[in-house]
Wavefront OBJ file of the C-alpha trace (Angstrom):
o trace
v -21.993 11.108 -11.804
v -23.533 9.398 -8.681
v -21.087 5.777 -7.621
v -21.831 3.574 -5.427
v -18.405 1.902 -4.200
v -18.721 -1.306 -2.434
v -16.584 -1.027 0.395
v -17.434 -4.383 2.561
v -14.324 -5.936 0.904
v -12.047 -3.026 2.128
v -13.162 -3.315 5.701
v -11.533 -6.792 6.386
v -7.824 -5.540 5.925
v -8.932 -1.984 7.181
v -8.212 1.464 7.015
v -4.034 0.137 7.304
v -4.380 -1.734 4.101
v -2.216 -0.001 1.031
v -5.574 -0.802 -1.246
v -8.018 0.701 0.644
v -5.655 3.495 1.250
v -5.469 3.928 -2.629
v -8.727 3.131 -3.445
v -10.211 6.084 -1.061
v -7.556 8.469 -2.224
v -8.815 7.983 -5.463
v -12.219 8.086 -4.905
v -11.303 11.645 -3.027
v -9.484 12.562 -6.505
v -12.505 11.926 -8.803
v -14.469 13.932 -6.272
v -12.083 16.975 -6.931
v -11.058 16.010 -10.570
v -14.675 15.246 -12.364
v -17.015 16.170 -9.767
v -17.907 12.566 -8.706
v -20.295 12.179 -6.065
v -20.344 9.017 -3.992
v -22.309 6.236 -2.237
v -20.368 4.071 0.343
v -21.760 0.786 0.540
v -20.815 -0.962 3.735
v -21.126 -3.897 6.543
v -22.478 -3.354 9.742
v -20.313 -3.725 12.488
v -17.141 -3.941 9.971
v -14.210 -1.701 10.544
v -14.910 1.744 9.823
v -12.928 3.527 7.159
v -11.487 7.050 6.524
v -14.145 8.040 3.358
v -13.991 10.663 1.717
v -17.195 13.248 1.289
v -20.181 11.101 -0.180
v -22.895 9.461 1.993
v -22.836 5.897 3.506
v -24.894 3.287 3.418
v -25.537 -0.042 5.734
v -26.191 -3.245 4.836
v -26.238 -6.830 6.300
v -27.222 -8.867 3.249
v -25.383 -9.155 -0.182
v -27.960 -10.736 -2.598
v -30.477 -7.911 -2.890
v -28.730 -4.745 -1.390
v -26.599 -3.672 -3.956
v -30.106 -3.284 -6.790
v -32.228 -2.069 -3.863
v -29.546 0.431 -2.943
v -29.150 1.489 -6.748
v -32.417 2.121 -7.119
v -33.383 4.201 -4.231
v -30.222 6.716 -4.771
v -30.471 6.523 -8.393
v -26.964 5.533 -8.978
v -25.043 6.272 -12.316
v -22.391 3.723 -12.076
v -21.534 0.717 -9.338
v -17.755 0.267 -8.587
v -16.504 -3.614 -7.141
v -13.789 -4.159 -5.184
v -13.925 -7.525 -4.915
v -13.264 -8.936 -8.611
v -17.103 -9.635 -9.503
v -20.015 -7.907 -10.399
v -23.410 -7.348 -8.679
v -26.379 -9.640 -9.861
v -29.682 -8.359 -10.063
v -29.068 -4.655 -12.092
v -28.849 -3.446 -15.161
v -26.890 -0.256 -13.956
v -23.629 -0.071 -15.683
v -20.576 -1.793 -13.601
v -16.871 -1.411 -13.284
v -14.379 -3.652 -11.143
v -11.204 -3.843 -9.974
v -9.538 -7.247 -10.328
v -5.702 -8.498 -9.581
v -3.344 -7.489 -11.947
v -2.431 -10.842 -12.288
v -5.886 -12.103 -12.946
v -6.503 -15.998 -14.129
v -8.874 -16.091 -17.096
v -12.126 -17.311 -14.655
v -11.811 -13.879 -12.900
v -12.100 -12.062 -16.445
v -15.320 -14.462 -17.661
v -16.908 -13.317 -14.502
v -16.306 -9.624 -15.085
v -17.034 -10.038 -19.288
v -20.183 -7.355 -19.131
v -18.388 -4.491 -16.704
v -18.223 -1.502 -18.085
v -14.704 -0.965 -17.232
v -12.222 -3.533 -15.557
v -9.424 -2.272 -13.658
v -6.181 -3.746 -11.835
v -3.174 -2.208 -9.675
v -0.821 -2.177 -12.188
v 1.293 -0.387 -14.541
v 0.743 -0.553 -18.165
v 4.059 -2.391 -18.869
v 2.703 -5.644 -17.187
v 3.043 -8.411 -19.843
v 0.577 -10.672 -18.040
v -2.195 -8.078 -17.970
v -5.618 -9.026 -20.165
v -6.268 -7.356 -23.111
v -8.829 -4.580 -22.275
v -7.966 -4.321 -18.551
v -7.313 -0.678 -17.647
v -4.258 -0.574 -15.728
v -4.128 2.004 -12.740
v -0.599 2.396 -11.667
v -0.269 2.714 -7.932
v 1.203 6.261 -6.436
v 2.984 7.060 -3.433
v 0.331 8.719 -0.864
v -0.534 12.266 -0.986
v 2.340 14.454 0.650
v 4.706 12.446 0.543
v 8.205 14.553 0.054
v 11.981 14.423 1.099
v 13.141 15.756 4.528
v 15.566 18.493 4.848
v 18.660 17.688 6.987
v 17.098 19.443 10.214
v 14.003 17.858 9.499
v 15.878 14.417 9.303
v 17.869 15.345 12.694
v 14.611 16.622 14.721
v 12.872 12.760 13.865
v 15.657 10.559 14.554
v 15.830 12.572 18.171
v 12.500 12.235 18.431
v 11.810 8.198 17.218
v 15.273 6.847 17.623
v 17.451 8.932 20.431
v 19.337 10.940 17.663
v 20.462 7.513 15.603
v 20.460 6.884 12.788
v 17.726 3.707 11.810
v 15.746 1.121 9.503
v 12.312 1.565 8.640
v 9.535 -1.505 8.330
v 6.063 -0.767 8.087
v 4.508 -3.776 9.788
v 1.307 -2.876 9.220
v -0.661 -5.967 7.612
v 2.880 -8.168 7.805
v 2.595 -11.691 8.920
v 4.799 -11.900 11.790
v 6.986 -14.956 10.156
v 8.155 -11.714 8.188
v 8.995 -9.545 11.304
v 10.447 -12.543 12.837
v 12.789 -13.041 10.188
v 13.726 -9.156 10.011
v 14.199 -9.137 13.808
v 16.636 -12.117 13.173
v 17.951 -10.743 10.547
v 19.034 -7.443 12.434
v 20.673 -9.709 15.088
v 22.823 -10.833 12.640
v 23.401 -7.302 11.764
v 24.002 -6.388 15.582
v 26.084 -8.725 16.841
v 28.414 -8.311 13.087
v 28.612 -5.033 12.606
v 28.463 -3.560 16.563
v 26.623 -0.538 15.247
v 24.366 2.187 16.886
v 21.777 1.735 14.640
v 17.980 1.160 15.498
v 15.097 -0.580 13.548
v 12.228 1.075 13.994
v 8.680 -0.753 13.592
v 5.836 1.279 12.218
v 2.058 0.418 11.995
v 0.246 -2.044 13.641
v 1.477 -5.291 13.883
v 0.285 -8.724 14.539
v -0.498 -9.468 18.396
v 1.762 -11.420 19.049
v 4.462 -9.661 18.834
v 4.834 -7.703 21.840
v 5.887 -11.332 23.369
v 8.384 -12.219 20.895
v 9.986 -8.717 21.805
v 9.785 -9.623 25.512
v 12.773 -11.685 24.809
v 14.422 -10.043 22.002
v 18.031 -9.820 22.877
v 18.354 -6.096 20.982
v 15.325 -5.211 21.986
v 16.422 -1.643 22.897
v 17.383 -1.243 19.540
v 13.788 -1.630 19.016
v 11.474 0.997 18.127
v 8.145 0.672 17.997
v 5.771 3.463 16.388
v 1.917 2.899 16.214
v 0.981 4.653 13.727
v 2.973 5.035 10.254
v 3.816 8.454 9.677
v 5.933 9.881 6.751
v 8.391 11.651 7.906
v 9.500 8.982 10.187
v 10.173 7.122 6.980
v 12.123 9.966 5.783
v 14.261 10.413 8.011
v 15.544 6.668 7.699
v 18.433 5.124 6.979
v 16.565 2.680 4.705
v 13.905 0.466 4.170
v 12.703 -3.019 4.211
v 9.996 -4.053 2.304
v 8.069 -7.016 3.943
v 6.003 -9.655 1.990
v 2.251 -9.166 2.188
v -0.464 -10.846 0.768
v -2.246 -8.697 -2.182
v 0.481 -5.627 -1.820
v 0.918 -2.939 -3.926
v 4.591 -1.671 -3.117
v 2.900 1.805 -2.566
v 5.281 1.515 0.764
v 8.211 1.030 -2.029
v 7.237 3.960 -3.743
v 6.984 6.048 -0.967
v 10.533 5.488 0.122
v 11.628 6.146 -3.108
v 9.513 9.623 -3.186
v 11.530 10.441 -0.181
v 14.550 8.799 -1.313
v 15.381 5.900 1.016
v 16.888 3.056 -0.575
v 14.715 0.002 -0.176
v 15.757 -3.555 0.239
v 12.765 -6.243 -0.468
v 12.440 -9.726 -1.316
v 9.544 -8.712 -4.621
v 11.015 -8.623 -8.036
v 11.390 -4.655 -8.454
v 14.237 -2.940 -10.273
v 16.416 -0.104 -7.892
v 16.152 -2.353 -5.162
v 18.001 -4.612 -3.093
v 16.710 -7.492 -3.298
v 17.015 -10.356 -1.116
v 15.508 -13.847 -0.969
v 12.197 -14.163 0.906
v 12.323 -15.447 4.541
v 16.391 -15.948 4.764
v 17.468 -14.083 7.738
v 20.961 -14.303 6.515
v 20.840 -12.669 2.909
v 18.828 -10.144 4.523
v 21.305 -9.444 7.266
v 24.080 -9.089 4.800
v 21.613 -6.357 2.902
v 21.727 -4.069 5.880
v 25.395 -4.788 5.912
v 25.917 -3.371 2.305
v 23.777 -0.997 2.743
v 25.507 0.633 6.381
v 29.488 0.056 4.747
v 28.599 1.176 1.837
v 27.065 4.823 1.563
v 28.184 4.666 -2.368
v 25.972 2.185 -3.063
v 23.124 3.222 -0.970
v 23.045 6.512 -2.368
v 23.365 4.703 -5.900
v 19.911 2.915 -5.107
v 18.570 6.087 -4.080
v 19.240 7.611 -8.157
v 18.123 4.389 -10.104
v 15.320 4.722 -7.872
v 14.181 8.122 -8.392
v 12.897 8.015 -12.141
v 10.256 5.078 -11.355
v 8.646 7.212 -9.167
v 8.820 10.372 -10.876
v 5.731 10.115 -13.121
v 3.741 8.526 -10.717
v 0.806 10.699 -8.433
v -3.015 10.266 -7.419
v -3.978 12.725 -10.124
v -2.131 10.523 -12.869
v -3.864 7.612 -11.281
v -7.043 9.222 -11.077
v -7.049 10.306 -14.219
v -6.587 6.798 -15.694
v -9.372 5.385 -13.832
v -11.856 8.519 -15.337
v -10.797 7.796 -19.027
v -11.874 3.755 -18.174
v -15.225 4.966 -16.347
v -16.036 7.969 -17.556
v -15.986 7.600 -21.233
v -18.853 5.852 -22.581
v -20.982 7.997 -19.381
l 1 2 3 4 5 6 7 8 9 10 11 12 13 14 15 16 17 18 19 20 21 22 23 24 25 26 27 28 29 30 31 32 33 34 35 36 37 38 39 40 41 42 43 44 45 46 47 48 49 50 51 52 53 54 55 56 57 58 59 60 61 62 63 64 65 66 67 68 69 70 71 72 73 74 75 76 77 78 79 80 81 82 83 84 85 86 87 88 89 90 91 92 93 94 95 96 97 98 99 100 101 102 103 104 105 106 107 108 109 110 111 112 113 114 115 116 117 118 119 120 121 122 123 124 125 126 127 128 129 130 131 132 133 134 135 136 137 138 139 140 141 142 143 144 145 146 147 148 149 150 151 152 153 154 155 156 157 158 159 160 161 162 163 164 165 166 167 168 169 170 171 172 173 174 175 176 177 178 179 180 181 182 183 184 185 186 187 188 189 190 191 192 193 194 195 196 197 198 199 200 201 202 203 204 205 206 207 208 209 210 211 212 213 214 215 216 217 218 219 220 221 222 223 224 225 226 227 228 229 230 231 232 233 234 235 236 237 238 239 240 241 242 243 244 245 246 247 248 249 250 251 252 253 254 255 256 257 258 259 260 261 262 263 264 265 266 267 268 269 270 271 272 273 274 275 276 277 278 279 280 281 282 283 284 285 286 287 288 289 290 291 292 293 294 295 296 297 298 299 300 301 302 303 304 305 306 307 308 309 310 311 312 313 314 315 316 317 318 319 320 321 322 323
């Protein structure tokens, strides 16, 4: 089977995003899973993206690119991104839509094939005949033995021990608050601990650390890597727009104990953008190893189940079975 994946929307939030992440790891699954060859429909000058094996294609126009493109490679199948369909072709269609979806988004997508969301099957609010494609942690994701542990924190955070935040994609009201927040924490508690700040953050940051009173406390990591994340202390969870909690799920799969402000079970949560309540969440989770490591267990059978091949495999029974 020959898709072509639009990939425009994608290149906005970048190669950082947790959905284009997911949506190219699963793209690389059906490659290895079913054989799935691709076509990579994207925007000149747009970001470029980490795609898998398939062949790209270039495009500056929307209304007749998509049929044209078809066409000319002979595609099978065409897989949105964006929550519509293409005009124009009569070339069978799947999308992926919000898992939360208002009923205008489903009229629009009534003829697809196969309509798919980020979600788990135990939704409630999900539409009747909406496959739903449970986000994973990413590939190779694992815990860290002890020395492994030990050799990061010397490495990232001068042998101590730290929080994790991936910034990546956070608006920086969020990594405000958190920096406020672990002020609080600092000037309480009188600790050695660190924060560490992973990913690439907004711009405008680098000046609101200028004058950060803890900023030594402060480290900052470019790029997010996993085993920084398992070697922490725990995690925070910052509010993005369109997330999938695959950062969640990763810090269970290496079993950090997460604190966010989203309505998830094994957490600790917190109320969004109240530096306070979140301070006092580091708090229980630094005096409190008992119930830190408790969050660790109640957090360890959500993730179990979950992988790219289970995901994969969910979007292949929507796509693949009327082929």
């Amino acid at each position: 089977m020959l898709i072509l994946l639009d990939c425009r929307p994608l290149q906005g939030p970048g190669p950082a995003s947790e959905k284009t992440r997911f949506l190219l790891s699963c793209a690389a699954g059906l490659t290895e899973q079913e054989g799935v060859q691709w076509l990579f429909l994207l925007n000149k000058g747009g970001r470029s993206l980490p795609l898998p094996a398939g062949e790209k294609v270039m495009t500056w126009k929307y209304f007749w690119a998509i049929p044209r493109i078809v066409r000319k490679y002979q595609a099978d199948l065409i897989m949105m991104t964006d929550g519509r369909l293409a005009g124009g072709t009569k070339v069978p269609q799947c999308c992926w839509i919000p898992g939360k979806a208002e009923g205008k988004v489903m009229e629009k997508v009534r003829a697809a094939r196969a309509v798919l969301c980020f979600a788990d099957k135990t939704d409630k609010e999900i539409f009747s005949g909406v496959h739903a494609v449970p986000p994973a942690p990413d590939e190779g994701v694992a815990p860290l033995s002890m020395e492994a542990r030990e050799a990061v924190k010397g490495r990232v955070s001068e042998g101590k021990e730290y929080f994790y935040t991936d910034i990546a994609g956070a608006p920086l009201s969020g990594v405000i608050n958190l920096l406020k927040a672990f002020s609080l924490f600092k000037k309480r508690q009188l600790s050695n601990m660190k924060l560490v700040l992973a990913g690439e953050g907004d711009p405008g940051l680098a000046g609101k650390l200028d004058s950060y009173k803890y900023r030594q406390d402060v480290c900052l990591v470019p790029a997010v890597e996993r085993d920084i994340l398992g070697a922490a202390y725990g995690a925070i969870s910052l509010e993005r727009r369109g997330s999938l909690s695959i950062d969640v799920l990763n810090a269970w799969k290496v079993r950090v104990p997460v604190i966010t402000s989203a309505a998830r079970e094994a957490v600790l949560r917190v109320p969004a953008g109240d530096p306070a309540a979140l301070a006092d969440g580091l708090k229980s989770l630094y005096k409190d190893e008992t119930f830190r490591n408790g969050l660790i267990e109640k957090a360890a059978p959500g993730v179990a189940d979950l992988s790219l091949r289970r995901s994969v495999a969910t979007i292949w029974d929507a796509i693949g079975r009327n082929q």
